[in-house]
C-alpha positions as CSV (number, residue, x, y, z in Angstrom):
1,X,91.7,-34.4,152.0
2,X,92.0,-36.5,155.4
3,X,89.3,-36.4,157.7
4,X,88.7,-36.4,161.3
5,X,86.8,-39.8,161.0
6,X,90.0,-40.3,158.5
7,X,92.3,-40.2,161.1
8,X,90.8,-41.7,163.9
9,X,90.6,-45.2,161.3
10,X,94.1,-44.9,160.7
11,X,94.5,-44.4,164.7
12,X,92.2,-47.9,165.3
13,X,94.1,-49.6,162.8
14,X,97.2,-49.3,164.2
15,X,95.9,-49.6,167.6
16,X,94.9,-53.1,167.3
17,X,97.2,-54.7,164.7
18,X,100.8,-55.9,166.1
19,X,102.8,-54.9,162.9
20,X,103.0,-51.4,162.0
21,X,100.6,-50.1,159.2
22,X,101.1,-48.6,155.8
23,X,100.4,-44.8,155.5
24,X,99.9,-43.5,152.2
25,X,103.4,-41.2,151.4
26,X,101.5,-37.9,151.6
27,X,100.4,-38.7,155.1
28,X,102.1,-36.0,157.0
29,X,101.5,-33.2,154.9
30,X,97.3,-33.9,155.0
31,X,97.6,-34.1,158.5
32,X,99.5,-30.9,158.6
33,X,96.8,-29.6,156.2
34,X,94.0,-30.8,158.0
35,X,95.2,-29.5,161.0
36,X,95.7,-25.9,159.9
37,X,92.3,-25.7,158.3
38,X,91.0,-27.0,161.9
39,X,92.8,-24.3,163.4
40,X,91.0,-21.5,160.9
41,X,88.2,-22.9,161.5
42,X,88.4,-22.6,164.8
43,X,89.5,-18.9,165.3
44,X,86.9,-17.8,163.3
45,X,84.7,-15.4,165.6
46,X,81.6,-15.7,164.7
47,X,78.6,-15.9,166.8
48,X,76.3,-16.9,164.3
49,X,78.6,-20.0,163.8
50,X,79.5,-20.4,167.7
51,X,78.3,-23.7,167.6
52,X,80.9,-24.9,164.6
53,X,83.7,-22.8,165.8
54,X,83.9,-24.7,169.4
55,X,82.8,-28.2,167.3
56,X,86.0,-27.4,164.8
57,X,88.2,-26.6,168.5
58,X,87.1,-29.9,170.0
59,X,88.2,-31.7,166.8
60,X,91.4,-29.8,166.6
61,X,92.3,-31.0,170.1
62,X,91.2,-34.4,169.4
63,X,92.9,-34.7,166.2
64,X,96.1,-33.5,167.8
65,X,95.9,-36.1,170.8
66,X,94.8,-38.5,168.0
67,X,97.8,-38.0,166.0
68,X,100.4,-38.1,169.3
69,X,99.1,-41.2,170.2
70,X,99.2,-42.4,166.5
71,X,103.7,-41.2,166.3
72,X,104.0,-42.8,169.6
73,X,102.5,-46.1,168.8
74,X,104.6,-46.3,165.9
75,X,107.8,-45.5,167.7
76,X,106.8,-48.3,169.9
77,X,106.5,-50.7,167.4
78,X,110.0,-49.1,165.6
79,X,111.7,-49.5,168.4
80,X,110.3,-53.3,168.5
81,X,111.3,-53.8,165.1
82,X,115.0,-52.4,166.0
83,X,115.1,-55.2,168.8
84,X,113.7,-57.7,166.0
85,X,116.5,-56.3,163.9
86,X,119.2,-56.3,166.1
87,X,119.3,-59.7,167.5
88,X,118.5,-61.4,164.5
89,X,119.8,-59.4,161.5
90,X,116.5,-59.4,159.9
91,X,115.8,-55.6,158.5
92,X,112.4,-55.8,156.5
93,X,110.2,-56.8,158.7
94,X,107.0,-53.8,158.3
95,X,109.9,-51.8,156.4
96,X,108.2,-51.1,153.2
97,X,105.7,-49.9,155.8
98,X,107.2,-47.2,157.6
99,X,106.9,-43.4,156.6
100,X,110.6,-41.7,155.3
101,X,111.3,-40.1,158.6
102,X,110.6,-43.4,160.1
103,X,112.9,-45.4,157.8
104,X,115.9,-43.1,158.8
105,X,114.7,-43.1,162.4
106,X,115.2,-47.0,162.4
107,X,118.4,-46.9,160.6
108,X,120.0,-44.6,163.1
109,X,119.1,-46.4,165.7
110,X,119.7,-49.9,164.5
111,X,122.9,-48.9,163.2
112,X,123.6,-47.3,167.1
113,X,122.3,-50.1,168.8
114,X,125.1,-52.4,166.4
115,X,127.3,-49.8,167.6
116,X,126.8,-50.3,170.9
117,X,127.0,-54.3,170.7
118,X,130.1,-53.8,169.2
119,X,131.3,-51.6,172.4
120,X,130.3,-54.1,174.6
121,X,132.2,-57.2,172.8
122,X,135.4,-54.9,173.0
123,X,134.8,-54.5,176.8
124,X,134.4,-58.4,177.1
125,X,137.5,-59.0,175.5
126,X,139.6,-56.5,178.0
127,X,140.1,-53.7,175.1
128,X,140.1,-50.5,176.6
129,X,137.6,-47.5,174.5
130,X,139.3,-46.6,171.4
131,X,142.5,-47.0,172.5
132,X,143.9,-50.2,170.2
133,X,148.0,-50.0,170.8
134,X,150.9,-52.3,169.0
135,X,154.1,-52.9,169.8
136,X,156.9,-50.9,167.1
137,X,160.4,-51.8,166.5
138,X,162.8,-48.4,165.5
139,X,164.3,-48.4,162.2
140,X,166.0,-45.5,163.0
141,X,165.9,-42.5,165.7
142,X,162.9,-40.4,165.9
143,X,162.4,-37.1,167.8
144,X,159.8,-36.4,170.2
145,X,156.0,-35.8,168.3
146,X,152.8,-35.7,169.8
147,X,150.0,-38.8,169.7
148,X,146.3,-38.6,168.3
149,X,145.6,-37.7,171.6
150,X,148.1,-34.5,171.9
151,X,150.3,-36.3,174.0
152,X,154.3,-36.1,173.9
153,X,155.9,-39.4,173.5
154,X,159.7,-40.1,172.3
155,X,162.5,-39.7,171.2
156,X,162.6,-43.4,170.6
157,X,166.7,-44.5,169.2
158,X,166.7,-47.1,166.4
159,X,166.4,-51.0,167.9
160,X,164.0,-49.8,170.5
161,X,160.4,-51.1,171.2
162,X,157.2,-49.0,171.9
163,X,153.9,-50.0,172.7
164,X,152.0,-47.1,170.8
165,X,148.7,-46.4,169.9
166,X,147.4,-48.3,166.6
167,X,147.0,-45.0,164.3
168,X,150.4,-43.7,165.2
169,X,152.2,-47.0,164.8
170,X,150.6,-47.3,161.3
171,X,151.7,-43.6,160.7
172,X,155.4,-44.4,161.5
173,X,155.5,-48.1,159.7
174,X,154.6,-46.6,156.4
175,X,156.9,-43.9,156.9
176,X,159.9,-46.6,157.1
177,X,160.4,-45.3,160.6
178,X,159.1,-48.4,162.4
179,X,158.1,-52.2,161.6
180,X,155.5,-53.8,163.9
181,X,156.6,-56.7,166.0
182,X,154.2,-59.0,165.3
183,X,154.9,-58.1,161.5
184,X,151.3,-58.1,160.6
């Protein structure tokens, strides 16, 4: 079972050491154990133990502060390694030592911050958000219909070109109604 001295090591450890440190799997749950048994300990209401019981509260404070700091040194050093990640493309990097929660946690947000590279090269380029649009030559006449957005746009007579959303232009070439300009 972890210990109080147990946990303040793994707090030093990661403390002074730049890449992030290996946990053993069943980290969370001993903390979580070690915390309850604190807290039993200290809600005991003894006075022939007073001593111990406010000992046990001062270590259950401690140990809680001691475990923040712990998460939010980590999530530093995540976040770090998502930098790391994201301007280089290299991923393992202190992966084999983060904790599962931490491994999806990086994931999520490397795979946002790609996300958000990715927004900001269609922006350079002039592309509005989401909206893509091609240009459509009728096949043949088509009656009003609404967008992907909701909005009403036709009729449209055969021989006529329409700059339409991507989506809907894909939608009304492989229906025959439409070919695309560029013919793609």
């Amino acid at each position: 079972m972890l210990s109080y001295n147990d946990l303040y090591e793994i707090l030093r450890k990661e403390k002074y050491s730049e890449i992030l440190q290996l946990l053993p799997k069943n980290f969370i749950p001993e903390v979580a154990e070690y915390l309850n048994d604190k807290r039993d300990q200290s809600s005991k209401d003894d006075s022939l133990f007073q001593d111990s019981v406010i000992m046990s509260k001062k270590q259950l404070e401690n140990s809680i502060a001691i475990f923040k700091e712990l998460i939010l040194r980590r999530k530093k050093k995540l976040l770090n390694l998502v930098f790391v990640a994201t301007e280089t493309g290299i991923m393992k990097r202190d992966y084999e030592n983060m904790l599962d929660f931490e491994k999806e946690m990086f994931d999520s947000v490397v795979k946002t911050f790609e996300e958000g590279d990715k927004a900001l090269a269609r922006m350079l380029r002039g592309e509005k958000k989401g909206s893509k649009n091609s240009m459509v030559i009728f096949n043949q006449d088509v009656e009003k219909f609404a967008d992907m957005s909701g909005n009403i746009v036709g009729p449209f007579s055969s021989g006529e070109l329409a700059n339409l959303d991507l989506e809907v232009s894909e939608i009304l070439v492989q229906g025959g109604k439409a070919r695309f300009v560029d013919e793609r």
